[in-house]
C-alpha positions in Angstrom: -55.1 -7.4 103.8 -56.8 -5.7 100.4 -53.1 -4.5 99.9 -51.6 -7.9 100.1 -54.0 -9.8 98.0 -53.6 -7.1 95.5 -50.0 -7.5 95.2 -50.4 -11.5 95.9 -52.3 -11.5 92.3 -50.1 -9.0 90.4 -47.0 -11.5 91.7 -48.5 -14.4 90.4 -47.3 -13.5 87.0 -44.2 -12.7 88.0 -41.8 -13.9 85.0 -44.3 -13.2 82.7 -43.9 -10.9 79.6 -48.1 -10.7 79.8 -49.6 -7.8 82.5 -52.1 -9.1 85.1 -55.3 -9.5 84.7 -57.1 -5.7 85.8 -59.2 -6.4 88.8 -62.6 -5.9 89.1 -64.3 -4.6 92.9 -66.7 -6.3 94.6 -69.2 -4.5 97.2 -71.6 -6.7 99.4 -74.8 -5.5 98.8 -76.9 -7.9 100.7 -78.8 -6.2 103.2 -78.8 -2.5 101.3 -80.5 -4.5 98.5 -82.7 -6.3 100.2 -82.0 -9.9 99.6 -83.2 -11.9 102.7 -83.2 -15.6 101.5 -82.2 -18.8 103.3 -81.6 -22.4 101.8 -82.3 -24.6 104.8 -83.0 -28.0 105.0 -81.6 -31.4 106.1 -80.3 -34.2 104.6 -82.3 -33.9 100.8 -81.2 -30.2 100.9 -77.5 -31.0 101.6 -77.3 -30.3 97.3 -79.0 -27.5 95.6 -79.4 -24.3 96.6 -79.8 -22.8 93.3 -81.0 -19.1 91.9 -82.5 -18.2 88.3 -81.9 -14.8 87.0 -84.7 -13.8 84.4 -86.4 -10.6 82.4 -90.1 -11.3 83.1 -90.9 -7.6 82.6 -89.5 -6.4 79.9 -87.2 -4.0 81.4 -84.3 -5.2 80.5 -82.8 -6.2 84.3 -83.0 -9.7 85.6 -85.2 -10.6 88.4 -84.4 -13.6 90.7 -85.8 -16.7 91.8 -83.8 -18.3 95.2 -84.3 -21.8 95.9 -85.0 -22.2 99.6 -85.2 -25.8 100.4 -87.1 -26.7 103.7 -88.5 -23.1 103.4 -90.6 -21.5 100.4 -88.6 -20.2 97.3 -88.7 -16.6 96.8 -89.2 -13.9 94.3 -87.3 -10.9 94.2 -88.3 -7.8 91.5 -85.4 -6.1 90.3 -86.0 -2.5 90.6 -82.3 -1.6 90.6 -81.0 1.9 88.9 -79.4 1.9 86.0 -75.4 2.1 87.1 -76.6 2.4 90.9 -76.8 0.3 93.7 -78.7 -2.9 93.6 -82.5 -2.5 94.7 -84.4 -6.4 95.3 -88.2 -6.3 95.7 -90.2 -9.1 97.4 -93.3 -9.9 95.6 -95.5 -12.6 95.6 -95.4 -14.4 91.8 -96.4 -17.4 92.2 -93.2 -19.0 92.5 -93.9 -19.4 96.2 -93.1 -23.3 96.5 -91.9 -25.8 99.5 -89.3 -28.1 98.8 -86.9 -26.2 96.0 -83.4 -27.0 94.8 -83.3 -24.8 92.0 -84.7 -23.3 88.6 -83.3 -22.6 84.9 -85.8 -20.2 83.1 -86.6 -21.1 79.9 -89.4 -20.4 77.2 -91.4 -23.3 76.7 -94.0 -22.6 74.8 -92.8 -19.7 72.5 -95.1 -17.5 73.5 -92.5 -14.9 74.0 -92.8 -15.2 78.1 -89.9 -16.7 79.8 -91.2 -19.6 82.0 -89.2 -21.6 84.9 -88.6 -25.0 85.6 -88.5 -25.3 89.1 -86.6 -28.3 90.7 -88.0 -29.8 94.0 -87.7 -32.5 95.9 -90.4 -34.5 95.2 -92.6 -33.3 91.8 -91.0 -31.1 89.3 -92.7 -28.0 88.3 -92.8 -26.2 85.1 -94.1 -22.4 85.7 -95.9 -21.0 82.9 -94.7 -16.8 82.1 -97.8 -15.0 82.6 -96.7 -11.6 81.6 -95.1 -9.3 84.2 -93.4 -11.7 86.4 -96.5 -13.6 87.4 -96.4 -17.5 86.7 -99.1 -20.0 87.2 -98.6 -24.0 87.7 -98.5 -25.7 83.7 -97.5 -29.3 84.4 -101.4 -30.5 83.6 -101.5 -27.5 80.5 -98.2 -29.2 78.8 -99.4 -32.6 80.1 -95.7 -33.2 81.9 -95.6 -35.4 84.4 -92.9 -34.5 87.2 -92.2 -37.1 89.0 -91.9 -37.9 92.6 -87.4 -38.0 92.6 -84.4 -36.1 94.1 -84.5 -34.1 91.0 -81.3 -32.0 90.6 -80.0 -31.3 87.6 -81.5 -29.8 83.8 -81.3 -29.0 80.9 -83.1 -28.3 77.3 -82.5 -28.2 73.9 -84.4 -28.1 70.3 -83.3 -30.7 68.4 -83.0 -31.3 64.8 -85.1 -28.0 64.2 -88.0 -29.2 66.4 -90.3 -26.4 67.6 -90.6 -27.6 71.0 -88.1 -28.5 73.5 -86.8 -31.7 74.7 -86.1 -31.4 78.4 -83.5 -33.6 80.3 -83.8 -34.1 84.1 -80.8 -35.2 86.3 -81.9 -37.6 89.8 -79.7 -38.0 92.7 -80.3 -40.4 95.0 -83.3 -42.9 96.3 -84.6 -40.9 99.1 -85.7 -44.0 100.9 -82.4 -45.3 101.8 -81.1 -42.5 103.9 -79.5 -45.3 106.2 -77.4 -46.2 103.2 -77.6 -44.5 100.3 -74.5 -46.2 98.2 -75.9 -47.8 95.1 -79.3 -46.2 95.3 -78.8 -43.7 92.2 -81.9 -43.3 90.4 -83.1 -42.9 86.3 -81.9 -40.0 85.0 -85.3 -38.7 82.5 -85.7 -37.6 79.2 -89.1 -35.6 78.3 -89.2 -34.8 74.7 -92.2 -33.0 72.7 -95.4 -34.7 71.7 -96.2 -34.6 68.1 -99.0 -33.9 66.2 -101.0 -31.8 68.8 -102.0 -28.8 66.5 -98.9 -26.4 67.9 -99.7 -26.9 71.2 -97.6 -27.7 73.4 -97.7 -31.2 74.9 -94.9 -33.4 76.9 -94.6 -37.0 76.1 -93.9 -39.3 79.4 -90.8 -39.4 81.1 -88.1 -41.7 79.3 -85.7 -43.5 81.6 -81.5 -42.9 80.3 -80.1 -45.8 82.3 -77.8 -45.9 83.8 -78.0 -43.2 86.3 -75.0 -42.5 88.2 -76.7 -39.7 90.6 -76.3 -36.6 88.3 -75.5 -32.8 89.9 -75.1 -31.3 86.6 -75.9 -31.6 83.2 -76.0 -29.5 79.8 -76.9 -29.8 76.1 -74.1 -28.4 74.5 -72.5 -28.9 70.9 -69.5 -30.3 71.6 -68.0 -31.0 68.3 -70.1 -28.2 66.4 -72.1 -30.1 64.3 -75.2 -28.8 64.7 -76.7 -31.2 67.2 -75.9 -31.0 70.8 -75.2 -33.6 72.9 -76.3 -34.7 76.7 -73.4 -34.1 79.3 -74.2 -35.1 82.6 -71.2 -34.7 85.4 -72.5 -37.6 88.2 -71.3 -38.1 91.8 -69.2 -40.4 92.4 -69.6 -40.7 96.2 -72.8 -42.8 95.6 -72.8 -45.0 92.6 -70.9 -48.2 91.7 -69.1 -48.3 88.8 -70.1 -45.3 87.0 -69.0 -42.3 85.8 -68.9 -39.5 83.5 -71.7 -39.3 81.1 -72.1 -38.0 77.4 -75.4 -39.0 75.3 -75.8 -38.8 71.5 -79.4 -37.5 71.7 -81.4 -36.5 68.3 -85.2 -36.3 67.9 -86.1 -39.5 65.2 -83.5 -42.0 67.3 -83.0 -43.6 70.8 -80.6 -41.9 73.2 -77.4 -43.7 72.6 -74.6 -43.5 75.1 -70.5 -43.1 73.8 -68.3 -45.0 74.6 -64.7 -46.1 74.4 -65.2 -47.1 71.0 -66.7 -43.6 69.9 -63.3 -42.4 72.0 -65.1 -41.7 75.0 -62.5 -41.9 77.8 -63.8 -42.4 81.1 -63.9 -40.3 84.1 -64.7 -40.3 87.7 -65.1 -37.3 90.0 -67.4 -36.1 92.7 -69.5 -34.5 89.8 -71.3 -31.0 91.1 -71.6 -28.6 88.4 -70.7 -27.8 84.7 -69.5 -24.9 82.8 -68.7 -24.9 78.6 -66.4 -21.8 77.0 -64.2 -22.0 74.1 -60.5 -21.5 75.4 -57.8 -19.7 73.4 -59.2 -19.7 69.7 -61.0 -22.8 69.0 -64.2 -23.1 68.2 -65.2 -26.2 70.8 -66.3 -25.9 74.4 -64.2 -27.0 77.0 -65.8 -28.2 80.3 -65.2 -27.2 83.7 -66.3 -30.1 85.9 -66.4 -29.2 89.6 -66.0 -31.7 92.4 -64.4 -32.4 95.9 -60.6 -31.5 96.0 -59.3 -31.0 92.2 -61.9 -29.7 89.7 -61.6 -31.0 86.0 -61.1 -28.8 83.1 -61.8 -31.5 79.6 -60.2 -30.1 76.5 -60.8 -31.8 73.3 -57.4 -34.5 72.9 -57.4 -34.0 69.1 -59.8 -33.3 66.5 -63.4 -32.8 66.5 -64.0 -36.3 64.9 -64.1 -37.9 68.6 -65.0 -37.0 71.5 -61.7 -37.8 73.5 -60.9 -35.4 76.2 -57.9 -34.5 78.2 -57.7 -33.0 81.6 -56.0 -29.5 81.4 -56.7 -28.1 84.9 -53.5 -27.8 86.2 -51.7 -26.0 83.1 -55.0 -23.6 83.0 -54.4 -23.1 86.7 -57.9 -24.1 87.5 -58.0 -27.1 89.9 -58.8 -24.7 92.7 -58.2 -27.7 95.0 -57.5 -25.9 98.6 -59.0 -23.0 100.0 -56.5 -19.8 98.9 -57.2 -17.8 102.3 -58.6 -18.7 105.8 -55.8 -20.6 106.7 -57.7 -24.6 106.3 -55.6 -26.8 104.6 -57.8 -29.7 103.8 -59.3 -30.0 100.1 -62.0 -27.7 99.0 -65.7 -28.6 98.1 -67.1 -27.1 94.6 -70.5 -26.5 93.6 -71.6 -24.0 90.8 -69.4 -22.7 88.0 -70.0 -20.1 85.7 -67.4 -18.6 82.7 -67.9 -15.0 82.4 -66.0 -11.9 81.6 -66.0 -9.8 84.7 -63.4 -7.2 84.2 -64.6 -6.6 80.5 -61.1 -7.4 79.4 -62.3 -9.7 76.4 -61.5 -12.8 78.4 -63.3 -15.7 79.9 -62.7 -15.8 83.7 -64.3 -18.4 86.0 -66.5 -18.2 89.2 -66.8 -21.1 91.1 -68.9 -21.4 94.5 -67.4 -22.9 97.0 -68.8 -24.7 100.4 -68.5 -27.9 102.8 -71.3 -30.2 102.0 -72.7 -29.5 106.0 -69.9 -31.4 109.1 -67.8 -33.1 106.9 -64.2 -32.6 109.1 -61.7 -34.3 105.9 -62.8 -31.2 103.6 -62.4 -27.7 104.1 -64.8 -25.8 106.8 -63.3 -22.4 105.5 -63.9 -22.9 102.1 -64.0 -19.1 100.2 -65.6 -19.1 96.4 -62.8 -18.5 93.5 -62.9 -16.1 90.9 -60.0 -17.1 88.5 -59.0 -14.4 86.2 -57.8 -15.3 82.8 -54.7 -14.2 81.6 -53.7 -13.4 78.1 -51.3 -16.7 77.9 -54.5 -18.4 78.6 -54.2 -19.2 82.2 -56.2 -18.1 85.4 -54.9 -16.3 88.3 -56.7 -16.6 91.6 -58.4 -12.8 92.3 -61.4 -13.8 95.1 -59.9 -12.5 98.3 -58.4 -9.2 96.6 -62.0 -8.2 94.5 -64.1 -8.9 98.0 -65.8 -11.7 96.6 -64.4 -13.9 99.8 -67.0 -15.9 102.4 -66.9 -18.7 104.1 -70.6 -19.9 104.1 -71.3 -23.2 102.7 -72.0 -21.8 98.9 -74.1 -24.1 96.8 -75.6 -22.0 93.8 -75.0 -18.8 92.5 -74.8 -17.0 89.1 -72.8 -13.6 87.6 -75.2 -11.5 86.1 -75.4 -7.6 85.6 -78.5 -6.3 87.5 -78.2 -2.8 86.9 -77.4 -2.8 83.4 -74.1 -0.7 84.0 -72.3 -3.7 82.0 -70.1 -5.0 84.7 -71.7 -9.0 86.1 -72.5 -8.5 89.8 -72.3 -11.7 92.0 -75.0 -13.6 93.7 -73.9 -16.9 96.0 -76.8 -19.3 97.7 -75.7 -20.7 100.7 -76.7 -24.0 103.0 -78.1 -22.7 106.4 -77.3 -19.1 105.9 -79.0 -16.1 103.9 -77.5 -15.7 100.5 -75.5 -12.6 99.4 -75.3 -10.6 97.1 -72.1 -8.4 96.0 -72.4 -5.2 93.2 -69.5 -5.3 90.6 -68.1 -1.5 90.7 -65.8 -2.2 88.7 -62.6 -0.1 89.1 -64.0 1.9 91.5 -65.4 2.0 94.8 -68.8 1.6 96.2 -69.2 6.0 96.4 -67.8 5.9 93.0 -68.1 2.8 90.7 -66.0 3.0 87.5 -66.1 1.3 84.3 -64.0 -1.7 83.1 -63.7 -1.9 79.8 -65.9 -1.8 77.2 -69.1 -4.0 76.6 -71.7 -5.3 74.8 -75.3 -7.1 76.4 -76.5 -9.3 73.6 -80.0 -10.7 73.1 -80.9 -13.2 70.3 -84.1 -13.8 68.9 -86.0 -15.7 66.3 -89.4 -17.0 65.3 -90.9 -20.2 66.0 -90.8 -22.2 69.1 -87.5 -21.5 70.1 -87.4 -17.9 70.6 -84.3 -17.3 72.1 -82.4 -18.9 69.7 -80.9 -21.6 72.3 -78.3 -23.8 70.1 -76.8 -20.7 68.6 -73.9 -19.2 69.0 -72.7 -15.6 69.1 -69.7 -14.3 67.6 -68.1 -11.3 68.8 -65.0 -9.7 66.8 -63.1 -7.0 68.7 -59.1 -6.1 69.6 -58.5 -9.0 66.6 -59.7 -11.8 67.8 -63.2 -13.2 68.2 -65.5 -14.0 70.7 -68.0 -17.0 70.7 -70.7 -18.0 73.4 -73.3 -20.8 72.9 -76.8 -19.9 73.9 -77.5 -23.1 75.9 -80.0 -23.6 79.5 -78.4 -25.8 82.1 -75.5 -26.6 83.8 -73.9 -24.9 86.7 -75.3 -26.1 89.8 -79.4 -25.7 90.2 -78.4 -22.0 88.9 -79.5 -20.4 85.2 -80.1 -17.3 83.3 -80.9 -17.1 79.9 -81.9 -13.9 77.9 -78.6 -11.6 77.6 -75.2 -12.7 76.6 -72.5 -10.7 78.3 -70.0 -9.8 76.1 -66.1 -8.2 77.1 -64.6 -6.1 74.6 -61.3 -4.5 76.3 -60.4 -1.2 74.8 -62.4 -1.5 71.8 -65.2 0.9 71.3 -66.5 -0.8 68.3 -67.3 -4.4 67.7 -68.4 -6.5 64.9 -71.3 -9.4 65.9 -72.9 -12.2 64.1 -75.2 -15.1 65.0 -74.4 -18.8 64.0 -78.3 -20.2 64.5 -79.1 -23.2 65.8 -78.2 -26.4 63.4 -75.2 -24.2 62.1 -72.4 -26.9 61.2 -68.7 -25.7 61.8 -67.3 -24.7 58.1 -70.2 -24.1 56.7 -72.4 -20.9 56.0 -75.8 -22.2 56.5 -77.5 -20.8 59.2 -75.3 -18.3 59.4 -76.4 -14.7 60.1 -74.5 -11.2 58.6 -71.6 -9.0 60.6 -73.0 -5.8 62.2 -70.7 -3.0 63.3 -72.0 -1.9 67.1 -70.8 0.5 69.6 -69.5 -0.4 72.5 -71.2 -0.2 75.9 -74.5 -0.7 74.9 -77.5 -3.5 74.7 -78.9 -4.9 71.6 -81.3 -7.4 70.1 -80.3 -9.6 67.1 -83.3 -11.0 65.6 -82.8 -13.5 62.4 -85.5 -11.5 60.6 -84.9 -8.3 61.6 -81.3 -8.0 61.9 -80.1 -5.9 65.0 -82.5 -3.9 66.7 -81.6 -1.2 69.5 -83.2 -2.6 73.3 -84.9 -0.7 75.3 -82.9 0.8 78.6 -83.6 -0.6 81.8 
């Protein structure tokens, strides 16, 4: 079977003058790791599902927070070797709470310590970073006020050079018409900083961002580069009436404003789960990856940056990922998380999306394997899930690519409805005796004084094999699932590199804001601080 799905993706480009994508390994680490997690839960848990990855130790390897619904979330210490096989330690953190959909770390307060917003049905939490991946309770500290909703999507940004973060919440559905729930979509929230409280760190109340079309996904992202993100929030159309798609104009001295067809806003209407943003080919602007039921939805800007009018380009990208590519169900697939990441090292974005029927729905797919689409050098994707061992047919919900043994290839981690998650260790060209490298790499951290420590709003360049690189530093999107701290970074055969930072409020075009080139080697992790330039980071 390995044989055929090998071949199946090398004949994909068949015609083409461009080689095929080289194809990472996966290994399913789940029970030699460890990782004993279930997301359970009944009709409020049917979304969610979510994992945050974070360094709350210092030691340079992500520990992870699972979401676990009707049961209590878990903790897992990293304790992995470096370049061996992937080591997960229970501990109790404080993170041990009822009712979880998901979490995006994030540090609040600027105190250096990442902290975690937790999303629940029922109250939102924020968890204070104590130090050593320890967290305490901090909604009555910050004075926020969570809420009693179906909370299920966020994100954060700091706008117009504020020190503190504004904070967007995405609501599903009022819980109190389970009989029938069409029409019931509930506020959306925006929590921005309080002002003049001495540098602490104070949340105002909750503002409403009507309408709410019961949002899955949502991300602060610069869109047209300018400096400012804005709001995009990817609802479900399943439950609302005459909604849809959702971009807000959102800056710190004016009201939330909406755009609209006059702005060029065109709308669109899908069974909104999950969001993921990359640059494609060489332009500077994001694209979107919008997952939903059947097709997914990849939005390209139409024309220039001066509007934000999107076209569709899934099909031509090969991304609409609208059946299940093996277990032999022909009915239309079901798409949660999504995550653009370069897992072969090859200097390309590729695209893992989780995959899984929302519980007995018999019109979608009940074998419903995650993807992991491969990009190409032409710039399209090639389906590689079933032939790197990434395939499953739970019903996947979050998940996130993230390296936890800081060997430089992203490892997989997929949260799944009434089943344990899993967990599968990148090898890379190898095998699971004798892992092997995949291209070169770079692990990138950014810092910065001030509030926003981790420079979120920025955005890394990366030159290498001619071409460069950029990533936005943003928190949100995907489905319930975030990391934030290190920016993975694929640099093919080139052992060298050249990085620079564009900090946050950087305009497109101009060179405010933006930082110097440094040569690196390859393979390696590093810290670029605004002040200090690049510093070397510690090993794991």
């Amino acid at each position: 079977m390995r044989r055929l799905a090998v071949a199946g993706l090398a004949s994909a480009l068949a015609g083409s003058l461009a080689a095929a994508p080289a194809l990472p390994h996966f290994v399913d680490e789940t029970d030699a790791a460890g990782l004993q997690s279930r997301f359970d839960g009944d009709w409020e848990y049917m979304v969610g599902g979510g994992v945050a990855a974070l360094d709350c130790d210092g030691s340079g390897l992500p520990s992870l927070f699972i979401a676990g619904g009707a049961n209590r979330s878990k903790f897992y210490r990293n304790r992995s070797a470096r370049g061996g096989a992937l080591r997960l330690v229970a501990e109790r953190s404080g993170l041990e709470l009822t009712s979880t959909l998901g979490a995006y770390p994030v540090d609040l307060d600027g105190d250096g310590q990442l902290d975690l917003v937790v999303l629940r049905v029922g109250e939102t939490v924020l968890m204070r970073g104590l130090g050593d991946c320890r967290f305490e309770r901090a909604n009555e500290r910050w004075a926020f006020q969570g809420g009693n909703e179906w909370t299920t999507a966020f994100s954060a940004a700091w706008l117009d050079g504020d020190a503190r973060p504004t904070l967007a919440f995405g609501t599903y559905i009022d819980r109190g018409r389970q009989e029938f729930p069409w029409g019931s979509c509930t506020d959306n929230v925006l929590v921005r900083p309080a002002r003049g409280t001495d540098g602490a760190l104070r949340f105002e109340p909750p503002q409403p961002l009507r309408p709410g079309f019961c949002a899955l996904g949502m991300l602060f992202s610069d869109w047209n580069r300018s400096g400012r993100p804005a709001l995009r929030i990817t609802n479900d159309r399943e439950y609302y009436k005459g909604g849809q798609e959702q971009l807000w104009r959102i800056a710190a001295d004016a009201e939330p404003r909406l755009y609209g067809p006059a702005d060029g806003w065109r709308p669109l209407q899908v069974w909104g789960m999950g969001i993921a943003s990359t640059p494609l080919d060489d332009s500077p602007y994001p694209a979107y990856f919008l997952t939903s039921m059947a097709d997914n939805k990849l939005q390209a800007l139409a024309g220039d940056a001066t509007k934000p009018a999107y076209q569709d380009i899934a099909f031509a990208r090969g991304v609409t990922a609208h059946r299940p590519y093996a277990g032999g169900d022909v009915h239309p697939s079901t798409a949660w998380h999504a995550q653009f990441a370069d897992v072969n090292n090859d200097g390309r974005p590729d695209l893992f999306v989780v995959k899984g029927n929302i519980g007995q729905m018999p019109d979608f797919a009940m074998l419903d394997p995650s993807n992991l689409l491969l990009g190409t050098p032409e710039g399209r994707f090639v389906e590689a899930g079933d032939a790197a061992g990434l395939r499953n047919y739970q019903r996947g919900r979050g998940g996130l690519l993230v390296d936890l043994n800081g060997d430089g290839l992203l490892d997989a981690i997929i949260v799944n409805r009434w089943d344990r998650a899993r967990l599968w260790r990148n090898v890379g060209a190898g095998t699971a005796q004798a892992p092997a490298p995949m291209g070169h790499w770079l692990a990138v951290q950014l810092r910065q004084g001030g509030g926003n420590r981790h420079a979120v709003g920025a955005w890394l360049e990366v030159e290498a094999q001619g071409r460069v690189q950029q990533i936005e530093q943003v928190v949100g999107g995907g489905h319930a699932s975030g990391t934030l701290g290190t920016l993975h970074v694929g640099l093919g055969d080139a052992a060298k590199a050249r990085l620079r930072v564009r900090w946050p409020g950087n305009r497109w075009g101009s060179d405010e804001g933006v930082g110097p080139w440094f040569e690196v080697d390859a393979d390696r992790m590093v810290i670029v601080d605004r002040e200090k330039g690049l510093v070397p980071w510690p090993q794991p």
